[in-house]
Structures are given as C-alpha cells and as structure tokens.
N, CA, C and O of each residue as an XYZ file, in Angstrom:
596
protein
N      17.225     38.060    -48.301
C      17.663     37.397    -49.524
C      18.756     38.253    -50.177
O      18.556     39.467    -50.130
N      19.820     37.853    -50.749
C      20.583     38.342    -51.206
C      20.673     39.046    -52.791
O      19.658     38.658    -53.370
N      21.405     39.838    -53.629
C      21.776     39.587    -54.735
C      22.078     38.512    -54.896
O      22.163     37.581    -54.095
N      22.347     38.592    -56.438
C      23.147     37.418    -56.715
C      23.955     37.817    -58.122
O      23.320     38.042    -59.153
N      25.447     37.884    -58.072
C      25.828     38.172    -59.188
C      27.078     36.603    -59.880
O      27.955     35.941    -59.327
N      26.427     36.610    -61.441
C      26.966     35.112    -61.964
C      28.483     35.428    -62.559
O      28.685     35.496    -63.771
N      29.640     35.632    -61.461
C      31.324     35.796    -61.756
C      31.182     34.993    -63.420
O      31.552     35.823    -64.250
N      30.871     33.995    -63.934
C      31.290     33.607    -64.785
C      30.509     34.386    -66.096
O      31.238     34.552    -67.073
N      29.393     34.779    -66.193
C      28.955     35.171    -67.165
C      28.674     37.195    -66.922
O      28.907     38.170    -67.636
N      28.234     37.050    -65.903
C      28.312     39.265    -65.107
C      26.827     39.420    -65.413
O      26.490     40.603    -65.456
N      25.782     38.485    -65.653
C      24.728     38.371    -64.731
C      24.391     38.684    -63.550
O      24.869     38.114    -62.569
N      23.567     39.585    -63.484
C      23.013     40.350    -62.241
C      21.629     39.874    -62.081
O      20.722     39.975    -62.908
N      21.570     39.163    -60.521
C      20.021     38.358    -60.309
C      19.697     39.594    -59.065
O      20.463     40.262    -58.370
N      18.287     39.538    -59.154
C      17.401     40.080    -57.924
C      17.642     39.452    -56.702
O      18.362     38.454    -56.651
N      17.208     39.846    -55.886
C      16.789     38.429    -54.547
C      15.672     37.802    -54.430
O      15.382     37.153    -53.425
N      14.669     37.972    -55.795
C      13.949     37.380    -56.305
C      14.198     36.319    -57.207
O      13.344     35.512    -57.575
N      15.719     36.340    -57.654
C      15.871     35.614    -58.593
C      15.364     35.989    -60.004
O      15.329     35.085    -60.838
N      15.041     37.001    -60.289
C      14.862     37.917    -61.452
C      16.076     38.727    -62.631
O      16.925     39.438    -62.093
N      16.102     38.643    -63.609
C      17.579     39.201    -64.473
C      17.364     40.523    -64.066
O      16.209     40.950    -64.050
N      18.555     41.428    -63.644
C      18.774     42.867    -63.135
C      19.312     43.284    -64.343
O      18.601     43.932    -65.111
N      20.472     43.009    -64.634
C      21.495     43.447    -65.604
C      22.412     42.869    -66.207
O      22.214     41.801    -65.627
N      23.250     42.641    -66.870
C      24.474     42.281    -67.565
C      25.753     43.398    -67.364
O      25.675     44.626    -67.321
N      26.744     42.677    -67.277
C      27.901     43.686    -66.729
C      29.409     42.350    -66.847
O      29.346     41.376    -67.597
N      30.142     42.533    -66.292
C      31.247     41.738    -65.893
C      32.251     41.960    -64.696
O      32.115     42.778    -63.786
N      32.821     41.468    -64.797
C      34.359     41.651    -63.303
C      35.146     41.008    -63.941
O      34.839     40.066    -64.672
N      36.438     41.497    -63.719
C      37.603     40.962    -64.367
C      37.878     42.173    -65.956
O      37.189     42.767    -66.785
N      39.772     41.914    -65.499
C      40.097     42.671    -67.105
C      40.711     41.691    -67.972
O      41.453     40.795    -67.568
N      40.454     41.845    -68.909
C      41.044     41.535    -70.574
C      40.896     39.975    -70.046
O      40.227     39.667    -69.059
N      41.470     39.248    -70.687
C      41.520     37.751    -70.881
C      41.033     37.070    -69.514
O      40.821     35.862    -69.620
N      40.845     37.561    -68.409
C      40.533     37.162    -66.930
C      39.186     37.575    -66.922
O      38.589     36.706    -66.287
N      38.274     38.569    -67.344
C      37.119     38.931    -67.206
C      36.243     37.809    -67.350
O      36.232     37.297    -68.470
N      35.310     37.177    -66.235
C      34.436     36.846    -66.234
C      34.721     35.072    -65.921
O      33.859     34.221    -65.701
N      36.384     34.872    -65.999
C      36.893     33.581    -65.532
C      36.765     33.450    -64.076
O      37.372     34.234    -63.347
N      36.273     32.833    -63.759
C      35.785     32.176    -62.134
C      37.599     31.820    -61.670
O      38.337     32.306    -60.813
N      37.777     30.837    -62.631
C      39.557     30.392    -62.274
C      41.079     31.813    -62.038
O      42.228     31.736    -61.601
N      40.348     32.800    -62.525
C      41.118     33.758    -62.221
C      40.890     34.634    -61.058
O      41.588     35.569    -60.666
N      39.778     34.161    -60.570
C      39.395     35.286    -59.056
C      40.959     35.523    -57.895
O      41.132     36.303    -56.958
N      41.674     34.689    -58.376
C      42.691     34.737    -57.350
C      44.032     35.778    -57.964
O      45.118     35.878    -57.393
N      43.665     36.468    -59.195
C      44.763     37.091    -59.911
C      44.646     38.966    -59.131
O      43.854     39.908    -59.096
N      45.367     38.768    -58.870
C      45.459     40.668    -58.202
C      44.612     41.320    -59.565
O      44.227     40.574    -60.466
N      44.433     42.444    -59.585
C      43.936     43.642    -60.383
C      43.747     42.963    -61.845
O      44.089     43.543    -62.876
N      43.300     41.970    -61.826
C      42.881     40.992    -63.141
C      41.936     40.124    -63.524
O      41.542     39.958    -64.678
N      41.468     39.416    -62.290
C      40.568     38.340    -62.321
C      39.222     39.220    -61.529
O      39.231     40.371    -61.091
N      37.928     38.045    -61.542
C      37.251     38.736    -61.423
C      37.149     38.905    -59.494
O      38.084     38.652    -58.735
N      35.834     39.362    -59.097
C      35.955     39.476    -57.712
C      35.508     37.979    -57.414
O      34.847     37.258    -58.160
N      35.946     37.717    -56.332
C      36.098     36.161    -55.574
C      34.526     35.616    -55.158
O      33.711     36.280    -54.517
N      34.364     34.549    -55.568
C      33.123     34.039    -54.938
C      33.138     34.165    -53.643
O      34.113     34.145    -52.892
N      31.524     34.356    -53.284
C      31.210     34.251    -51.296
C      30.334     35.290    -51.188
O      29.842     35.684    -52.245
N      29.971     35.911    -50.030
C      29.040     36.588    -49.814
C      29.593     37.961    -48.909
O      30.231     38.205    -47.885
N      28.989     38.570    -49.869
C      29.537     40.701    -49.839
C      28.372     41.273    -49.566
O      27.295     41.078    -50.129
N      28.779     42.450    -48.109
C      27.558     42.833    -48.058
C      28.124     44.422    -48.988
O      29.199     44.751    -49.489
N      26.888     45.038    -48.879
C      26.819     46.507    -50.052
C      26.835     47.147    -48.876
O      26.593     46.749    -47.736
N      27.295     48.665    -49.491
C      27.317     50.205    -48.575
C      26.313     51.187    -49.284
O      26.047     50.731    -50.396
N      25.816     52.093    -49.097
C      24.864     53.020    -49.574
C      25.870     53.329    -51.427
O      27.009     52.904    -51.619
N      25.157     54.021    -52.351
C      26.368     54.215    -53.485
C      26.348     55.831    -53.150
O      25.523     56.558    -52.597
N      27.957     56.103    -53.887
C      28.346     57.188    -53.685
C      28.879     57.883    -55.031
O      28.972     57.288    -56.105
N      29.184     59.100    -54.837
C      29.343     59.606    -56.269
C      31.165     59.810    -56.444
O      31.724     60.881    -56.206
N      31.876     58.579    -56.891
C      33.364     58.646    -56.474
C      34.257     59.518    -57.440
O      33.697     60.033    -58.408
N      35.111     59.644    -57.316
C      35.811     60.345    -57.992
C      36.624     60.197    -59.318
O      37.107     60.863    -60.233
N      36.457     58.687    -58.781
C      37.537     58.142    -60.020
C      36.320     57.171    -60.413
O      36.137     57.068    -61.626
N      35.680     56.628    -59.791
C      34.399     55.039    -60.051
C      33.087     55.751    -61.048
O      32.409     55.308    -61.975
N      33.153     57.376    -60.156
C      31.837     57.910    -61.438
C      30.906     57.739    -60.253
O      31.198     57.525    -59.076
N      29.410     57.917    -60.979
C      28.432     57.753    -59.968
C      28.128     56.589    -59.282
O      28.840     55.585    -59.292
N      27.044     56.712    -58.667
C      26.656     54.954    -58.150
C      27.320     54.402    -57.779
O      26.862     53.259    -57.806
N      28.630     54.398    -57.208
C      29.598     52.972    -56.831
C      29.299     52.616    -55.397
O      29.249     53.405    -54.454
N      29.168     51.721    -55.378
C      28.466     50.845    -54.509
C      30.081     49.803    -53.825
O      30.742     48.888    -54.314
N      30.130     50.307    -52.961
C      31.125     49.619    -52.288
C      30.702     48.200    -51.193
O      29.735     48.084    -50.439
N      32.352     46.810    -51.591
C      31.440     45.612    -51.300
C      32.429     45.505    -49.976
O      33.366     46.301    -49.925
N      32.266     44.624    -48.988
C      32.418     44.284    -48.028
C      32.486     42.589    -47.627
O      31.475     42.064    -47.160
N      33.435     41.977    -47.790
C      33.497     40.125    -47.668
C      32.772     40.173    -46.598
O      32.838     41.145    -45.845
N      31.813     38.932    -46.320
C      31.700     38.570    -44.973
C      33.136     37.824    -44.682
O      34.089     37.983    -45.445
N      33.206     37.005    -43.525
C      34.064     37.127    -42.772
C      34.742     35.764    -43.126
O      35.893     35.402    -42.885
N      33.710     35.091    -43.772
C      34.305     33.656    -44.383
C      34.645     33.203    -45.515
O      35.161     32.133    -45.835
N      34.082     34.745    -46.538
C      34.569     34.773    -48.301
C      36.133     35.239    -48.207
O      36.754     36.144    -47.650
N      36.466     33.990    -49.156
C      37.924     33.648    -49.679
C      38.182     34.916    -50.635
O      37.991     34.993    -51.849
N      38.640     35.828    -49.798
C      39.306     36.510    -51.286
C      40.755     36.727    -51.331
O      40.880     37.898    -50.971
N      41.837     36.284    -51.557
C      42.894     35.914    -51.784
C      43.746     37.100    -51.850
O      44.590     37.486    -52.658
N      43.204     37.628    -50.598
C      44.603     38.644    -50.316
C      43.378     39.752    -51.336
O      42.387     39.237    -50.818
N      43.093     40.237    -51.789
C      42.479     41.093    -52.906
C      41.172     41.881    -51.771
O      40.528     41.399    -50.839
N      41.190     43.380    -52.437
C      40.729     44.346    -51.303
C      40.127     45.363    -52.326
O      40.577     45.457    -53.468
N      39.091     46.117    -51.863
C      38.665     47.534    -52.597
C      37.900     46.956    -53.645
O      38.471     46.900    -54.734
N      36.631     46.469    -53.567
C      35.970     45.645    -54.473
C      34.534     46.587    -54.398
O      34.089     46.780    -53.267
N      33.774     47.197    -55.594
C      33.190     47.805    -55.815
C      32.305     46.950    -57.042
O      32.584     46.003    -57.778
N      30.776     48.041    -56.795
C      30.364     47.493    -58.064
C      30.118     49.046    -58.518
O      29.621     49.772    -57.657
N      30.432     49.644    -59.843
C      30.508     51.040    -60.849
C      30.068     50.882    -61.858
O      29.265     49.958    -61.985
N      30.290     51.433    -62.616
C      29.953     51.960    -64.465
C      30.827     51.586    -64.981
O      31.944     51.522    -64.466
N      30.502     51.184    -66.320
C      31.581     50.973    -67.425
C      32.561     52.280    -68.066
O      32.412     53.420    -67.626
N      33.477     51.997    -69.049
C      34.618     53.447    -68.853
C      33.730     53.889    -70.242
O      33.570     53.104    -71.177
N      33.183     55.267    -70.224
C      32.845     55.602    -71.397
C      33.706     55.460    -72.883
O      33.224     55.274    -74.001
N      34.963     55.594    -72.546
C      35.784     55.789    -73.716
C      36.517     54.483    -74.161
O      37.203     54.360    -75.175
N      36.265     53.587    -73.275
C      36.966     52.611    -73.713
C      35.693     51.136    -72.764
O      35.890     50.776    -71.603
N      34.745     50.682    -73.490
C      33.385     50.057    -72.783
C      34.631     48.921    -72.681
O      35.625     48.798    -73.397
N      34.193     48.154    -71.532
C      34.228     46.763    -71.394
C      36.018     46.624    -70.686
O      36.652     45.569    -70.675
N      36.582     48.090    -70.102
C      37.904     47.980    -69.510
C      38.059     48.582    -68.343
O      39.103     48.876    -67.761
N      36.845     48.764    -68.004
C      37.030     49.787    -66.423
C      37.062     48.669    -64.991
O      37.383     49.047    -63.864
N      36.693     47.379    -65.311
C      36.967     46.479    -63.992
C      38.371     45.822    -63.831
O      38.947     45.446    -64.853
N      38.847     45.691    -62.844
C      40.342     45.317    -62.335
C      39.781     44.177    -61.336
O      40.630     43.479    -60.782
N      38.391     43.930    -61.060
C      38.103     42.784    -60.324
C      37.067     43.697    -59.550
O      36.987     43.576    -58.327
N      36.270     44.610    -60.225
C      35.709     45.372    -59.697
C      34.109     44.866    -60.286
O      34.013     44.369    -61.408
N      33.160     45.016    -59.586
C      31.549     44.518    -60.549
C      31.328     45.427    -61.430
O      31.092     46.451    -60.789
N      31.241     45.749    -63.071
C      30.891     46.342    -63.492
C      28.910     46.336    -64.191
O      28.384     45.702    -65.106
N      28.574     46.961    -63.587
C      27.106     46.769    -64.130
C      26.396     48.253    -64.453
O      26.723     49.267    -63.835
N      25.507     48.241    -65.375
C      24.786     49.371    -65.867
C      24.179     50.551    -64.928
O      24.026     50.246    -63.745
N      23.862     51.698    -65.276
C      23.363     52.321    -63.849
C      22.048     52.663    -63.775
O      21.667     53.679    -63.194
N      21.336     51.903    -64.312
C      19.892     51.333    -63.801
C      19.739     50.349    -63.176
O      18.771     50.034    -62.484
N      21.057     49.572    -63.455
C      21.096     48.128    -62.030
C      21.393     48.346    -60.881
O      21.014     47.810    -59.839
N      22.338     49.445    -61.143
C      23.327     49.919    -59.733
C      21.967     50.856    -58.974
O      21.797     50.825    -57.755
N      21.077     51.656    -59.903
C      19.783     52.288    -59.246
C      19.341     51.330    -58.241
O      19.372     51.633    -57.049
N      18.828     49.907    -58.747
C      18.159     49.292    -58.499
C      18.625     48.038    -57.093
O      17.893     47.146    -56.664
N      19.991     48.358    -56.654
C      20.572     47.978    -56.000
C      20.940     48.810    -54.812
O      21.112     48.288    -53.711
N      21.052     49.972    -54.998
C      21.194     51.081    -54.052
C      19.823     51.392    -53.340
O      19.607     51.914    -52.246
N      18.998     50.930    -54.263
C      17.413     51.125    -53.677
C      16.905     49.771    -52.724
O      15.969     49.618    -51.939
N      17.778     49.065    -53.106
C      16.906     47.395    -52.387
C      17.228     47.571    -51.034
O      18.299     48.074    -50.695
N      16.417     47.211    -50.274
C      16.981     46.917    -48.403
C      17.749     45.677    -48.392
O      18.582     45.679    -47.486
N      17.741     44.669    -49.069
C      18.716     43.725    -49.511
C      20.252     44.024    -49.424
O      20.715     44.512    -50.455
N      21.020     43.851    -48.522
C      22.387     44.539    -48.276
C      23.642     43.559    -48.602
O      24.774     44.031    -48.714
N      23.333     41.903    -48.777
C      24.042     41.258    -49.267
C      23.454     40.989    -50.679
O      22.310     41.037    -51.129
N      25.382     40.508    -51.521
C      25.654     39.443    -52.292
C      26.029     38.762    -52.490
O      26.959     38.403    -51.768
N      25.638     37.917    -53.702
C      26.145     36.551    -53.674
C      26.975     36.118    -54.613
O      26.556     35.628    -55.662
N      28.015     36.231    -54.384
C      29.014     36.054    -55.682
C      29.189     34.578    -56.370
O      29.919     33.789    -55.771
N      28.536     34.130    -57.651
C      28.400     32.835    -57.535
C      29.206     32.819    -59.077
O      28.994     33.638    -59.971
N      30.309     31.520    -59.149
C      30.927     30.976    -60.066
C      30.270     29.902    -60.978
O      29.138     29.438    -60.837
N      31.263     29.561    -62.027
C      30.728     28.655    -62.603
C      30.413     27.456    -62.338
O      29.670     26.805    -63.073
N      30.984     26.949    -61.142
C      30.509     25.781    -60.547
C      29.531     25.759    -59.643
O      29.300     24.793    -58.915
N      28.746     27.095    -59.643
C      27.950     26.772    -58.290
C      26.745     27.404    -59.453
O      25.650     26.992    -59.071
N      26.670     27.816    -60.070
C      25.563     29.022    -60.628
C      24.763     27.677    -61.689
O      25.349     26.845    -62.381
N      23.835     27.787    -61.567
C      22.659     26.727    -62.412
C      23.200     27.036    -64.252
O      23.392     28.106    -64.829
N      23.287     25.933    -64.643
C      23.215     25.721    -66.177
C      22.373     25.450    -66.629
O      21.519     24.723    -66.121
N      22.304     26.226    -68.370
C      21.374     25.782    -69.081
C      21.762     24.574    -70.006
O      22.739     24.798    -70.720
N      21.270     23.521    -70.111
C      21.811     22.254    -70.712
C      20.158     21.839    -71.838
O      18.946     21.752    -71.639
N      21.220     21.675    -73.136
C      20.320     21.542    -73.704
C      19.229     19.859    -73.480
O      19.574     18.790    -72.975
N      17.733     20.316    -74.169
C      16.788     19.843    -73.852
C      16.108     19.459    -74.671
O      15.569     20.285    -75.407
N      15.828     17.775    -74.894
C      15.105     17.225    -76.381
C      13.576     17.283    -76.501
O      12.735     16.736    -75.788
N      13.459     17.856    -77.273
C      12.038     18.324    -78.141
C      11.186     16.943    -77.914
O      11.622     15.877    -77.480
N       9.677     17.295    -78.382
C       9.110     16.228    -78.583
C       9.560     15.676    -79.563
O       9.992     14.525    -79.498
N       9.553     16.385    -80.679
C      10.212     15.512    -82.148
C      11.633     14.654    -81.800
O      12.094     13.915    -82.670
N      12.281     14.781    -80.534
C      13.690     13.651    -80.430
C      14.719     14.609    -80.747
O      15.895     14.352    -80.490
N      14.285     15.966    -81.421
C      15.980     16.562    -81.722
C      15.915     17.615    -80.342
O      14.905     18.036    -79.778
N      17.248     17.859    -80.038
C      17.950     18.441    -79.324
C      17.587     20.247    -79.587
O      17.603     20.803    -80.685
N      17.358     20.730    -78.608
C      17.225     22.335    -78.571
C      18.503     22.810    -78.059
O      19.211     22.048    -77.400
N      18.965     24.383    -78.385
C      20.193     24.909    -78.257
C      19.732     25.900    -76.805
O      18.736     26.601    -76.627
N      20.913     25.609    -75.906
C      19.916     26.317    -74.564
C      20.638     27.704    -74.814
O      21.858     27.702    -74.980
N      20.005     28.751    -74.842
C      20.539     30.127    -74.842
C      20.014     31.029    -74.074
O      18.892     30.923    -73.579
N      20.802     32.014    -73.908
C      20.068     33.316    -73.129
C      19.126     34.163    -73.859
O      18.889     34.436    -75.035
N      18.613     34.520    -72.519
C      17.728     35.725    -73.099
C      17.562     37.309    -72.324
O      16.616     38.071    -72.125
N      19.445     37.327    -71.936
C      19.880     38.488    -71.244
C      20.228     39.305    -72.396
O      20.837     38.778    -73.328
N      19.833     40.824    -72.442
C      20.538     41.416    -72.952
C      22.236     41.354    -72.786
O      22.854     41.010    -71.779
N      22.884     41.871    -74.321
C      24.135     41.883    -74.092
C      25.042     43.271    -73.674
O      24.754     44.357    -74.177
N      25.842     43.168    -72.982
C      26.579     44.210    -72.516
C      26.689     45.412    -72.901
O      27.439     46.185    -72.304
C-alpha cells in the first residue's frame, strides 16, 4: 500500500489511510495548485506514483530528506530532483520549489514504513468533503480536522 500525499491541500495519508501530517509542495502563489504541477521550480510535485529512498541527512534539505523516484508512467513534465524535507526555519512555508514539504515526525514516520511508494494525488482525484444536511434540514459546513501547518 502506498503513501498518499493530497498535492492540493499537503495532506499526508498513511497506507492505512490515516492523517500523517500537514505540509505543502509548491512556492508562493503555485503552492499546493494541482494546475501548476507543470511549472519548473514553482508548482507543486506532479501527480502519479513515487517510490521513496532511505532519508538522509542533506546538506542543503537538512535532515530526513527522503528522496522520490517517478515510476515509469508518472507525468512529470520534464521536472527532476523531487524530495520530501523540512520546512526553512527562517522563513516557514518557502523552502519547497516543488519539493514535499512535511514535518519531521512525518518524515520519521515515513523513513520507518516498509511502504516504499507514493501516491501523489490532486484535486481531482483526492475524495471531497461536501457538505451534509442535518436531521433538522439545515446544511453542515464540511471542515477539517488536520492540524494546520
């Protein structure tokens, strides 16, 4: 069973299907847009299925970086060197260029799984929450209940 990480929101699922973490891919105005996966060093990383490498302690990525690998039939549009790392201490929420950014108790928890693929899933493929009418007839607001970034 795979990861599963949600390109549109930076939702991190188990291969249980369990919430791992919150994080993103993609920089500035492209982060976390599914429609931008095709932008060089901007959008996020491309839907399809990536397998993982052991994590390593990089030089420039910091600890944990976990390097991804397309299988052979994920579209990634010319775009290469796709990692999942840490956020930039000094500046949170700017260290991905199309890179997975997630916490490093997720990245623990990923380096530890025998689970070696992921699943890079967009907004058109990843399940919605759509709101849902009460017994009383009014409408409920569907929201998360992921921590935020």
């Amino acid at each position: 069973m795979p990861w599963v990480y949600l390109q549109h929101n930076g939702g991190m699922l188990t291969p249980l299907l369990t919430y791992a973490g919150q994080g993103y891919s993609g920089h500035a105005l492209h982060k976390n847009v599914t429609e931008s996966e095709r932008i060089p060093q901007q959008g996020p990383i491309p839907r399809g299925l990536w397998f993982k490498e052991k994590a390593i302690d990089h030089p420039e990525l910091g600890p944990l970086a976990i390097r991804l690998h397309p299988a052979p039939f994920t579209q990634t549009w010319g775009r290469a060197e796709f990692w999942i790392h840490g956020d930039c201490k000094a500046l949170p929420g700017t260290a991905s260029h199309g890179c997975i950014v997630q916490p490093h108790d997720t990245r623990v928890k990923i380096d530890a799984s025998p689970d070696d693929l992921l699943l890079v899933m967009g907004n058109d493929h990843a399940p919605r929450c759509q709101p849902c009418p009460t017994t009383s007839g009014a409408t409920a607001k569907a929201g998360s209940n992921s921590p935020s970034a």
